[in-house]
C-alpha positions as CSV (number, residue, x, y, z in Angstrom):
1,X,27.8,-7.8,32.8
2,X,24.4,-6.6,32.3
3,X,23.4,-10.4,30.8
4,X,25.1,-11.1,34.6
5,X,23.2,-9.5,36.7
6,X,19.7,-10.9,35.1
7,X,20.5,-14.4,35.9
8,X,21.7,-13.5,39.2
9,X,18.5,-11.8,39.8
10,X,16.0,-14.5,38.8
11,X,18.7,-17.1,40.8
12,X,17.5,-14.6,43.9
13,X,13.9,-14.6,42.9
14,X,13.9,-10.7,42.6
15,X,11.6,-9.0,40.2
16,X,13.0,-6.7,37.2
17,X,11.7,-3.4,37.3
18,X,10.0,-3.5,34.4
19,X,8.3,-6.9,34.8
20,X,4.5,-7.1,33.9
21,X,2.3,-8.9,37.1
22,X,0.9,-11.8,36.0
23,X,-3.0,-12.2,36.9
24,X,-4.1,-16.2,38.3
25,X,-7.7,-14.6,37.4
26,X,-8.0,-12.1,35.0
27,X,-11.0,-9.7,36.2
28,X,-12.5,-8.2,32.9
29,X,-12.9,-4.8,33.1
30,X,-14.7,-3.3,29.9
31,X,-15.1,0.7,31.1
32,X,-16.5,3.7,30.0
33,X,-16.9,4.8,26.5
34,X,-14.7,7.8,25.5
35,X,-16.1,11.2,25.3
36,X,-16.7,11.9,21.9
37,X,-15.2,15.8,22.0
38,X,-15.3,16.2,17.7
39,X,-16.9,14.1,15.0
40,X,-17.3,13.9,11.3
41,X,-18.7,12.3,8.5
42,X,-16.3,11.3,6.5
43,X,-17.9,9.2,4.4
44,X,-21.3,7.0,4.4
45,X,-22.2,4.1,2.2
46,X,-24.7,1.0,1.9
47,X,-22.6,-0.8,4.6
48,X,-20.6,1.5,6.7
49,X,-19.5,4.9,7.7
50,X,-16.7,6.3,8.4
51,X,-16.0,9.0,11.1
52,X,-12.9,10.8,12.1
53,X,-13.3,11.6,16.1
54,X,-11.3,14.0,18.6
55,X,-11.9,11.7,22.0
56,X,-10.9,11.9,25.6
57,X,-10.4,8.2,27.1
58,X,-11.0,6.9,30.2
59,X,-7.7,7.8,31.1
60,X,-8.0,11.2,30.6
61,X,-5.8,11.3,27.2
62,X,-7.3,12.9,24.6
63,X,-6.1,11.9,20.9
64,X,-7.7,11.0,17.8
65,X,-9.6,8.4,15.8
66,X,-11.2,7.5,12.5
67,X,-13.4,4.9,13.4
68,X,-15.7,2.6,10.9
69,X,-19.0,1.8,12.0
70,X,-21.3,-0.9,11.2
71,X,-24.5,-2.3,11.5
72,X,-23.3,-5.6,13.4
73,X,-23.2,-9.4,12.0
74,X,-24.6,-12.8,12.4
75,X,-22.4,-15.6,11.5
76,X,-23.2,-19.6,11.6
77,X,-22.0,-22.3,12.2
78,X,-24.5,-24.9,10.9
79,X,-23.3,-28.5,11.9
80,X,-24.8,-32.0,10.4
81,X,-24.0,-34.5,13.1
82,X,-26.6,-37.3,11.9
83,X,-23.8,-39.0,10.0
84,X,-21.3,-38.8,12.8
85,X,-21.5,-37.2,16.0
86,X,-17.8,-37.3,16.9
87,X,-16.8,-35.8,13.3
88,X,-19.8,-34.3,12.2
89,X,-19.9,-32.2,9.0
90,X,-19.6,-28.3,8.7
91,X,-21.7,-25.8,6.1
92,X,-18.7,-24.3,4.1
93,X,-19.1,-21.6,1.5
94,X,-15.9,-20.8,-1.0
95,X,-16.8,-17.3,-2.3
96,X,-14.2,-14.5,-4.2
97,X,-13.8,-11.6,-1.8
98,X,-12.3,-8.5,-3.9
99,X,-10.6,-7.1,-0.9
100,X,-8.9,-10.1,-0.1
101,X,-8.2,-10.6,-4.0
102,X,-9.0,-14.5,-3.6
103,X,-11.6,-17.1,-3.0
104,X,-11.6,-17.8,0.9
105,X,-13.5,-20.8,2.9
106,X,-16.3,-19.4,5.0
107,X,-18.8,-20.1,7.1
108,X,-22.1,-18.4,6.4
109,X,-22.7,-14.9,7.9
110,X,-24.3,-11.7,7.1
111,X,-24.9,-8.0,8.1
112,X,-28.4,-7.3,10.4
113,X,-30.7,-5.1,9.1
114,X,-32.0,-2.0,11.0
115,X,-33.3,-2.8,14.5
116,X,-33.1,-6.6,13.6
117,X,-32.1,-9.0,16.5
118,X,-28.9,-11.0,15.8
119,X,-31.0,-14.5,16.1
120,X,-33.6,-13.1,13.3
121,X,-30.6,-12.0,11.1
122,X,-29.1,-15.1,11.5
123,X,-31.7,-17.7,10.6
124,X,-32.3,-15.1,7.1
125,X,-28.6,-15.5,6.2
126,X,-28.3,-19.1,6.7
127,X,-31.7,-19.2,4.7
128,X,-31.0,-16.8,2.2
129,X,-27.1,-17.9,1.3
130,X,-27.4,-21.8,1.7
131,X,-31.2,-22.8,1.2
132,X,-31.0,-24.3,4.7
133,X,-33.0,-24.3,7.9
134,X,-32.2,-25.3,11.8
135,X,-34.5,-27.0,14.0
136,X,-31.8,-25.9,16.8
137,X,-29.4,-22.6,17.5
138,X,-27.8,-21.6,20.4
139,X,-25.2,-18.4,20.7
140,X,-21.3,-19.4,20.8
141,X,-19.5,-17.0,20.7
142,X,-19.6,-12.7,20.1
143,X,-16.3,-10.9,19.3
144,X,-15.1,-7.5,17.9
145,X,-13.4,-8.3,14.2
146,X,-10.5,-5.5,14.1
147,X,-11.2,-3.0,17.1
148,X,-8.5,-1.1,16.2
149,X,-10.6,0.8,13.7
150,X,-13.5,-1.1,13.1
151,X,-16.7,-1.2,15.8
152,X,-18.5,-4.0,14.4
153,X,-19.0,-7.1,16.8
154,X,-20.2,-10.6,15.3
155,X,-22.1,-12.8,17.0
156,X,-21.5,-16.6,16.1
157,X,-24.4,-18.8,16.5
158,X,-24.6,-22.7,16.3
159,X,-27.2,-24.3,13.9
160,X,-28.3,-27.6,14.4
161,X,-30.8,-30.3,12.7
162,X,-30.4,-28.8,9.1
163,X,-33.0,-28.9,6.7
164,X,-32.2,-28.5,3.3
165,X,-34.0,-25.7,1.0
166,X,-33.8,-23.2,-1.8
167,X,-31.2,-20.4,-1.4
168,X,-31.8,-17.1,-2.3
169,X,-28.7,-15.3,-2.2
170,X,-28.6,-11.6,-3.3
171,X,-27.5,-10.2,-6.8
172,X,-24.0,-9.4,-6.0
173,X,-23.3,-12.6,-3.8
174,X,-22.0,-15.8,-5.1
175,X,-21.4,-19.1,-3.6
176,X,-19.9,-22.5,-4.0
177,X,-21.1,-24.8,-1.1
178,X,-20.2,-28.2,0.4
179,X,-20.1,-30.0,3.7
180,X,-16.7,-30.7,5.5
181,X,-15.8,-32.8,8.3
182,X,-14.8,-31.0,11.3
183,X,-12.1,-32.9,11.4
184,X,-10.8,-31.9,7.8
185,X,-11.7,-28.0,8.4
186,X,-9.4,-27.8,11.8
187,X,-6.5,-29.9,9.3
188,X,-7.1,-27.2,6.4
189,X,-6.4,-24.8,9.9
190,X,-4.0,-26.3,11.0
191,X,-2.0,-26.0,8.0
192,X,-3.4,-22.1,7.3
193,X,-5.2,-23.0,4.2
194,X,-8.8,-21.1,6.2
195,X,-7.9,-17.5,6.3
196,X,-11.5,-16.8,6.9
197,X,-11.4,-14.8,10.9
198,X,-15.0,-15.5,12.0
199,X,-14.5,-19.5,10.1
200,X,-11.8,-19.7,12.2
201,X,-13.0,-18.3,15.7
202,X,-16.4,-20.3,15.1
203,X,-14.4,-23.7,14.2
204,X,-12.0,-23.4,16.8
205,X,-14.7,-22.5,19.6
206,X,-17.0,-25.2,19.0
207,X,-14.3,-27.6,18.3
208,X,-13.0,-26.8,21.8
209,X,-16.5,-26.7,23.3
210,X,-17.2,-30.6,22.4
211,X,-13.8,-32.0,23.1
212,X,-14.0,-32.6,19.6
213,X,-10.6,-30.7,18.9
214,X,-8.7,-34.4,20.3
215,X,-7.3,-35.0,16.8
């Protein structure tokens, strides 16, 4: 009966009382902060800290939190289109991330230091992890990783007219690099072998950007 009276209602065009509107143009709407009403340290190390928080919302409800903060990231997407500008090759770095507990396929990145602007930290990272430099960047994309409990955002930057150079990674970092077609990174998507988040945003975006996602 009750599988009855849904189809008759769509039939009449009728709305179910618990229907969600749907929005043509979605206005974004980013609000206020919450009001931080308790906080403590729970723990601080070399790259984050954590906090647990009593907080009122926007809303007015009042609950509560343990919230990670960090420092903020830069992440690249460094592009070689002198070979082929319709399939042009991607800066890929396979390196072993413990909490993971496997080698994943990423594009280059890396935390900001204090007061460092994200453009700065950028051009380090790519320098520091790959040996290479870019003639050209421009900003793609900036997103939250895991807002949930995480309040680091990453912004993804394009790199363009690579020169190569000596890397100079850091004592606990460790890469394997190589350059892959975009056309073989979005395949290697497609079929969830890149488990990487910010490889996949920063693929995806620009792939989608240059109409060069028409596979």
């Amino acid at each position: 009966m009750a599988k009855k009276k849904k189809k008759d209602a769509r039939k009449s065009g009728r709305k179910e009382a618990h229907a969600v509107p749907v929005k043509k143009k979605l206005k974004i709407d980013s609000g206020k902060a919450a009001k931080v009403l308790k906080s403590e340290l729970v723990y601080a190390g070399k790259l984050f800290r954590v906090l647990a928080e009593d907080i009122r919302e926007p809303n007015g409800k009042e609950t509560f939190r343990e919230v990670i903060r960090h420092g903020g990231s830069a992440v690249i997407l460094a592009v070689d289109r002198r070979k082929s500008r319709k399939d042009p090759l991607v800066l890929i770095e396979r390196q072993f991330r413990h909490a993971a507990q496997q080698y994943l396929y990423e594009v280059p990145a890396g935390k900001m230091e204090p007061n460092e602007d994200h453009l700065e930290a950028a051009k380090r990272e790519l320098e520091e992890e790959t040996g290479y430099t870019a003639k050209k960047w421009s900003k793609l994309v900036k997103y939250f990783a895991s807002p949930g409990f995480l309040g680091e955002w990453m912004q993804v930057f394009l790199a363009e007219d690579l020169t190569a150079g000596e890397a100079h990674p850091e004592e606990d970092e460790s890469f394997e690099l190589q350059f892959v077609p975009l056309s073989e990174l979005l395949r290697l998507i497609d079929t969830g072998k890149i488990r990487d988040g910010k490889t996949l945003i920063a693929t995806m975006y620009y792939a989608r950007m240059t109409g060069l996602d028409r596979r």
